[in-house]
Structure formats: C-alpha cells, structure tokens
N, C-alpha and C positions, 0 to 999 in steps of 0.2 A: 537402350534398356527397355522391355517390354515395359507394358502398364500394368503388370500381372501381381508387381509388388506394392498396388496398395489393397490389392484385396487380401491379402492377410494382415493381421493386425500393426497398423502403423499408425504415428502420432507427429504431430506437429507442433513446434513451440514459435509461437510468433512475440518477438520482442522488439517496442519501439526504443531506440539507438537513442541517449540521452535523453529520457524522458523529456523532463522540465524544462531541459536549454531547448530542448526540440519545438515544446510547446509555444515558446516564448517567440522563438524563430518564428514559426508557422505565421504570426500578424507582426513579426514586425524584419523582415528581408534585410534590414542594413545590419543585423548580427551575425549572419551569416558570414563566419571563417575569421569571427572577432570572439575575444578570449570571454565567457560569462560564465557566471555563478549563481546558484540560484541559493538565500538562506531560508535556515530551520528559522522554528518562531522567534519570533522576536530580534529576529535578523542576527544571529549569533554564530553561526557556525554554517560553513560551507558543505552543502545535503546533496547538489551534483553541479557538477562544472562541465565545460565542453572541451574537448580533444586538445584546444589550444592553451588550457590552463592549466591541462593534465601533464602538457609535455614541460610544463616551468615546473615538474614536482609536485604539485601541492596534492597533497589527499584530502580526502573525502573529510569531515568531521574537524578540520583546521578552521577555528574562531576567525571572525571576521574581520574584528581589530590588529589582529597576527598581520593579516594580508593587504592592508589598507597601505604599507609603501609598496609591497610590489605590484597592487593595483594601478597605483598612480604611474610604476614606471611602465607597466606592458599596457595600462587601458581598459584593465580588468573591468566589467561590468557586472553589474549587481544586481539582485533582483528580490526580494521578500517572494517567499513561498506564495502564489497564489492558487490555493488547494482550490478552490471553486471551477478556477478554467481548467485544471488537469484532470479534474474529477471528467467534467463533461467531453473531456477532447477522449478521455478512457473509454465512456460510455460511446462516442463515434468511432472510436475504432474495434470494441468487442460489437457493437451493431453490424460492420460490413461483415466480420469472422463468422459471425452465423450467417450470411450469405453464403459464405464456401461451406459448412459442414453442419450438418442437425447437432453434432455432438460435440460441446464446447464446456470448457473448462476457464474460469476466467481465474487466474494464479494470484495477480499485482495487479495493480494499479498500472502498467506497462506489458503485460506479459500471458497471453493466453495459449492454453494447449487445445488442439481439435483433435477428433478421432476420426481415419480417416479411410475406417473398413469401408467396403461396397462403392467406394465414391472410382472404381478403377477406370471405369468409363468415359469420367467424365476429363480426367486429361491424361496425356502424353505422358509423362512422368514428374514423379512429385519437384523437380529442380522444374518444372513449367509453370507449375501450379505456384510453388513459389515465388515466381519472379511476378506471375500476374498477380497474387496477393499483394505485392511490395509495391506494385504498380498502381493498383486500385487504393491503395492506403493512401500512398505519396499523392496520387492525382483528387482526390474526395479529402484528404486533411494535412494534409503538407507534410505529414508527418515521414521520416525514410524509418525503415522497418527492415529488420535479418529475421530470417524461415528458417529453423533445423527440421529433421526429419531423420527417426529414428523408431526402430519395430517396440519400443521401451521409451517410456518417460524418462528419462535417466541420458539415454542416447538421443532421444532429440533435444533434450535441452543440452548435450555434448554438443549435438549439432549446429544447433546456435551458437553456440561460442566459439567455433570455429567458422561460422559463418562470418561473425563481425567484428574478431579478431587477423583472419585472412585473407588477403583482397581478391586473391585469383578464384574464390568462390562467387563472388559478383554478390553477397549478402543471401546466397540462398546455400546450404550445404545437404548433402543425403547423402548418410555412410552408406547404406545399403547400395547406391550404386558407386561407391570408390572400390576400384579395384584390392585384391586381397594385400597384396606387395603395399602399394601405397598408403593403406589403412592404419598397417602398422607398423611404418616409418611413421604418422602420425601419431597415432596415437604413444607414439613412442617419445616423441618430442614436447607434450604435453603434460604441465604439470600437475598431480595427481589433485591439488589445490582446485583445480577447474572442474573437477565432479561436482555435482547438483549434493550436496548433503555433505560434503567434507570441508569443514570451515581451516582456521586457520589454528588450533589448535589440535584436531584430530588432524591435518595434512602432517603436521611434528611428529605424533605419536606414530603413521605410518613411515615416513621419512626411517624413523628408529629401526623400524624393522626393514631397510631396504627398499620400502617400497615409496619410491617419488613419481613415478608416472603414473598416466593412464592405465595403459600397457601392462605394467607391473599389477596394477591391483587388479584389472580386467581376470588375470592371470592366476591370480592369489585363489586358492579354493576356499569357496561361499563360506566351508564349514570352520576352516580357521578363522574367518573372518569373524563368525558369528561366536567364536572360543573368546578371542580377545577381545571385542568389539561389542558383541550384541548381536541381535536380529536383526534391527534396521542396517545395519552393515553389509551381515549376510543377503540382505535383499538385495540392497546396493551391486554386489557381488554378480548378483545374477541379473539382476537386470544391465548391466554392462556387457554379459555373455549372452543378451538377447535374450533371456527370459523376464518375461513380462510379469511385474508382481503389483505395481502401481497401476492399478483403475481410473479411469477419466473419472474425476467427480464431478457429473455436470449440474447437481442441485447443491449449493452450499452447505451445511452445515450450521444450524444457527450457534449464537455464540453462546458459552455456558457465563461466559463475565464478559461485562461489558464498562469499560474503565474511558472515563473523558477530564482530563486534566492540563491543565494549561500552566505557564511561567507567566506573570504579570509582566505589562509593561514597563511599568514602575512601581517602588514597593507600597504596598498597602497597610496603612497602619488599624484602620477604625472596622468596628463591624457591619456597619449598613455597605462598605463596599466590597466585604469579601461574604456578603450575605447577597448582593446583585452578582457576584462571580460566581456564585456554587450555584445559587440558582441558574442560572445561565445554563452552567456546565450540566447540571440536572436536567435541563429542556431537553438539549441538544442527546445525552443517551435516554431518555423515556423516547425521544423520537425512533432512534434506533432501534430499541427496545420493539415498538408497536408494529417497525417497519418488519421486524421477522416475528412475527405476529408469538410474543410473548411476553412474558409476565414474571417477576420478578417479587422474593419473600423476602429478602435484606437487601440494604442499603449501607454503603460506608462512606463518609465525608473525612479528608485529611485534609492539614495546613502546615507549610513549612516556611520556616524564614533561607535566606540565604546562605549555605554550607560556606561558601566561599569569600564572606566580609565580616573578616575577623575581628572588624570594629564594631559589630552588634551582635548582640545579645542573639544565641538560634534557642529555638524550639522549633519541636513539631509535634504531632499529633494526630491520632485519629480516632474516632470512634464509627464501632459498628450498629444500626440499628436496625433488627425486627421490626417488620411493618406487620400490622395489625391484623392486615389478610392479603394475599396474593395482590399486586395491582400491575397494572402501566400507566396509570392516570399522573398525569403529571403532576397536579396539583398536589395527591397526596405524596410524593418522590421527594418533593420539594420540601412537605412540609416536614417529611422528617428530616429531609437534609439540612435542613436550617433548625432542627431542635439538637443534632448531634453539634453543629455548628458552633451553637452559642454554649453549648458544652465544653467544649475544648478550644473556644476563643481563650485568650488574654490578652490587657491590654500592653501595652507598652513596648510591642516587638513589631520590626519588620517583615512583614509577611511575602515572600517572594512567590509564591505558588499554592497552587490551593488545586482538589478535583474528586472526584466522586466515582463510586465501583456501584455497580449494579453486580447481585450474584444470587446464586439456590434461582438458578433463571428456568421456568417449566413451558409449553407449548401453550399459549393462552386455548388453545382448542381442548383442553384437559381439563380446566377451569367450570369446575359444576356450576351452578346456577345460586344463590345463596338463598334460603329460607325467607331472609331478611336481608333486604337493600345495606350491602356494604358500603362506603363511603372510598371510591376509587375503584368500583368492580360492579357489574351488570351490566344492563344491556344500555342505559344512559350514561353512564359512562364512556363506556365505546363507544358512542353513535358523538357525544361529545368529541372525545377524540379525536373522530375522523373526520370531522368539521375542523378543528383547529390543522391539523396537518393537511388536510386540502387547499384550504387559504393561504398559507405560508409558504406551501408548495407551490401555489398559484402566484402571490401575488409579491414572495421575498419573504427569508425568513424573518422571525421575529415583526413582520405583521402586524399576528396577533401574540401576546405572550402572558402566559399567569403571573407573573413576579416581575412588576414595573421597575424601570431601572433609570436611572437619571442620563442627562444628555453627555456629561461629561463622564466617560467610563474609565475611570484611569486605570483600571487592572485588565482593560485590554490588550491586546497584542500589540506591538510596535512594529510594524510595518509598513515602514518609511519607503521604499521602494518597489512597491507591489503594480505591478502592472494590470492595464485593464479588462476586465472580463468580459472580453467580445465574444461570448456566444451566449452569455446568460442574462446580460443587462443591457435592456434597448439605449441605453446612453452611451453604453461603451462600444457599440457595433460600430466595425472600421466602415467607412465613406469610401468611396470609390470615385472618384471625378475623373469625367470624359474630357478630352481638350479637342 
C-alpha cells in the first residue's frame, strides 16, 4: 500500500487495553495473566476487570459483595480505584501521542484521536505507524495499546475495535488498506452495537428495522436515518460511508457545569462533618473551575441519606444559591456552600452522600474589572488563587486548604485496597535492587 493515504484526511484512535488493570500491572508484573478487578468509590462495584474475569462472566457494574465467593474460588484480586496514578499514567501516554502528530484529540481518560493529514512522509503506512506507536507506549509505560485508522472518526474508532477484538490484526487495524471482498465479510459479521454512538438501547430500536450490523447500517441511507433517528444518526450514516462530519477537537471545551460529589464512607449523622465534606467537595471543583480559567454565578449543595436501608429514615435535599457576584475564589464557593448547607441540614438522618454543582459558568477573561473590590473577584483574588493552587500543586493536595478539617474524616472514601502511587509520591516510587 502506497504512503499516499495519509495524505488525505485520516484519523487515528489510540486506546489503552484495560485501562486500570493495565495500570495496576505496569508496577506490579506478578498480575499479569491473574484474574483482577478494579472498584468504583468506595470499593462497591466492579468499574474494570481483566480478560480472565471477564471470561468467568462477570460484568462491568456487578457489586463487590456479589463476587467475594467467586473471588475466593478463582483468586480474584481487588483493587480500590486509584484515580491519582491513572490520571498521571493518562497524562504519559497523551504526552508521547503528541510526539507522533501536532493535531491531538484527547477522548477518556484511556482513548486519544490524532489527525494525521500531511504526516504521509513520515511512514510506510498507517499499520507501521501503528505498531511503532504500540511499541513506543508498551516500551516508555508498560502500558499494551490497539491503533484503529480510519478517513472518519466514526471508522477509526471501528477500527479499533477490530483491532483489539481480532488477533490476526496484531492490535493495529486500517480499513482503508483491507481489501474490498474482505471489508465487507467484516463488516458484515460485526454487531451494529460496536459503532461509536449506538448504545444498547438505539442498537434494539435498529435491530427492529433489520438493521443488526455494521454493514447494514453502513448501507442504510443517511436520510432515513436522519427521518427516524435524528441528525446525529444521519451523521453517523455518513461518516461510516467515508464522509467525514466529526472534526478533531483539539482544544477542549470548557465545562458549562461542573458537579463533584462523593458516597461517604460511612454514614454521617452531625453537621460539622458533612460541613468538612461539602467543603472539601467545594475545593476540589473551584480548582477545576480556575483550571479553565473561569468563573461561576450559582452554586448548588445537595444531601441525601441512603435510598437502599429501609431501616432509616431517607431524605434529601438541595438547595440552589446566587453568589453575590461572578467568583472562583474558593473561599467565597464555600461560603455559600455551607449557608445553602445548614439550610437544608436536619438532624437526626443518616446522611450517605453529599456534593455540589457549580453552573451559569462564564470565561473569567469576560469578567470586567469592578468599580468597587468585590469580595472573591479582582485582581487579589486571583493572584491569591494562584498561590494556593501552586503549593498544592507543588507540594500535595490539600497542603494548603480554606476549611480546616479534623484528622479523623469519616465521610471519606473507603478505600481499603488502593495501591500505591508510584509516579506521584516519592514514598510510593518502586526500588529497584541490583544483586
């Protein structure tokens, strides 16, 4: 195959093969080809598992108490979510991806598209390019990695999944060089479920009309698609025929609501500690918040007791509140969040969860100048700010923090099996010893 087809418009989707179990692998080599699990907060429910726990049946979102005898009988291993090292292992793998292309897309937290016009020069064909990406990953972060490749975002994330569903692809696939014949025995044997935008609820509503494969709907014309469906469908439609309608978006999008809510780890009855929890929870998106440099006119704090312990009493609650003028200053975030707080506390329930919505979110660069010193907006404000998130950033979060919190947090997370964060914490860095 000439090099001639990356010079018109093609894409790449690069995906790391079981995130989490992958991560966990990377520092610790004796899991490898043993059954593990990684859990949601608070160690509840099973969020990814590895190939060998997938073939005993078990899905995705099956509670962790469910699986505790068949763990014991296969050796099942466990692990608490540690978002810290996947965050940063995310961050070492979209850093090498912009090595291979100026024009990058970062999808998940596992999952980046590159765009990969003008690069035709630089290799033999995109299945080269692929295998040295998978190469350069696995050898720089242990991580194994599938390449799709496709003239459409739509087709190269097809591609992927026939990458690292198919073994005679070797984890890299490009339909553009599969011959015609073979294309569409492919695509023909591929459940229409496997498109990038077709969940499991629209995969039924096609099914209804005939249409279970690929193949089939490849086929189906845009415009009835777009009768029964929608326009996102119709796009769908075409971009499977090769016409391109999805854009690389390679600057994000800042967020219009930003929501940070957590399940305690045990229930909370009093208000000083579901007043250290909201605070908390407050910190953590005002950070977020500053980090896309904007600014925020309302605030919402809710609390809910346990839906699922029929021997207590539930409520829940929220209230919304107007902040007084545009901020991201933490301290004023908080203070409304703890006035909406003690609003809608009562005593005498078990509090299971608690978390807070930032939203009406505008460009802090839009933010005039105020006549009169606002209280959470001007220029010391900000300069505050960026002192607090540079120290925390420097030196571990919570550092420094506005809303003092006692040593015993009991409406933190439980996370009894969280492994170590050997790339972010000099105590947790693995040792190497020479014999």
């Amino acid at each position: 195959m000439s090099n001639s087809l990356i010079s018109q418009p093609m894409f790449a989707l690069v995906d790391v093969n079981n995130f989490y179990v992958s991560c966990e692998r990377a520092f610790n080599p004796n899991l490898i080809n043993r059954p593990v699990v990684v859990l949601s907060n608070n160690d509840g429910c099973s969020v990814a598992h590895s190939h060998e726990v997938r073939v005993l049946g078990v899905k995705i979102g099956t509670p962790w108490f469910k699986l505790k005898d068949l763990a014991r009988q296969h050796h099942i291993i466990a692990f608490s979510s540690n978002y810290t090292l996947y965050s940063d292992m995310s961050d070492r793998v979209m850093t090498i991806l912009r090595g291979f292309s100026p024009h990058v897309e970062v999808y998940s937290i596992d999952e980046c598209f590159l765009g990969l016009q003008g690069l035709d020069k630089l290799w033999l064909t995109p299945t080269n390019m692929g295998q040295f990406i998978r190469q350069r990953i696995r050898q720089w972060t242990s991580l194994p990695v599938c390449v799709g490749f496709g003239i459409t975002k739509t087709l190269a994330k097809l591609a992927n999944h026939i990458a690292k569903k198919q073994p005679e692809f070797n984890g890299v696939c490009d339909l553009a060089s599969i011959p015609s014949a073979q294309l569409e025995a492919l695509l023909s044997a591929i459940e229409v479920g496997a498109v990038w935008g077709v969940g499991r609820q629209l995969s039924q509503h096609l099914n209804a009309f005939g249409i279970s494969t690929v193949k089939a709907l490849r086929d189906t014309p845009p415009s009835w698609l777009r009768t029964k469906f929608g326009v996102v469908m119709e796009r769908l439609g075409y971009e499977l025929r090769g016409v391109s309608c999805l854009a690389l978006e390679e600057v994000s999008v800042p967020r219009k609501q930003i929501i940070f809510s957590r399940s305690f780890g045990q229930l909370v009855y009093s208000l000083p500690e579901l007043s250290e929890a909201v605070a908390s929870y407050m910190s953590s998106a005002a950070e977020k918040l500053r980090r896309q440099n904007s600014i925020c006119n309302v605030i919402q704090v809710f609390i809910q007791t346990n839906p699922f312990r029929e021997q207590d009493k539930r409520y829940s609650n929220s209230m919304t509140v107007p902040l007084p003028n545009a901020s991201s200053d933490t301290r004023l975030l908080i203070r409304a969040a703890l006035f909406g707080l003690k609003c809608i506390y009562r005593q005498g329930y078990a509090y299971k969860k608690a978390g807070v919505i930032l939203s009406c979110i505008d460009s802090a660069a839009k933010q005039q100048e105020p006549l009169f010193e606002l209280y959470g907006a001007g220029d010391r404000s900000a300069k505050l700010m960026c002192v607090l998130d540079q120290i925390n950033q420097r030196y571990g979060r919570d550092t420094l923090s506005v809303f003092s919190t006692s040593k015993r947090k009991s409406w933190s997370m439980h996370r009894g099996k969280v492994s170590p964060c050997y790339t972010t914490n000099w105590n947790d860095v693995p040792i190497a010893y020479a014999h």
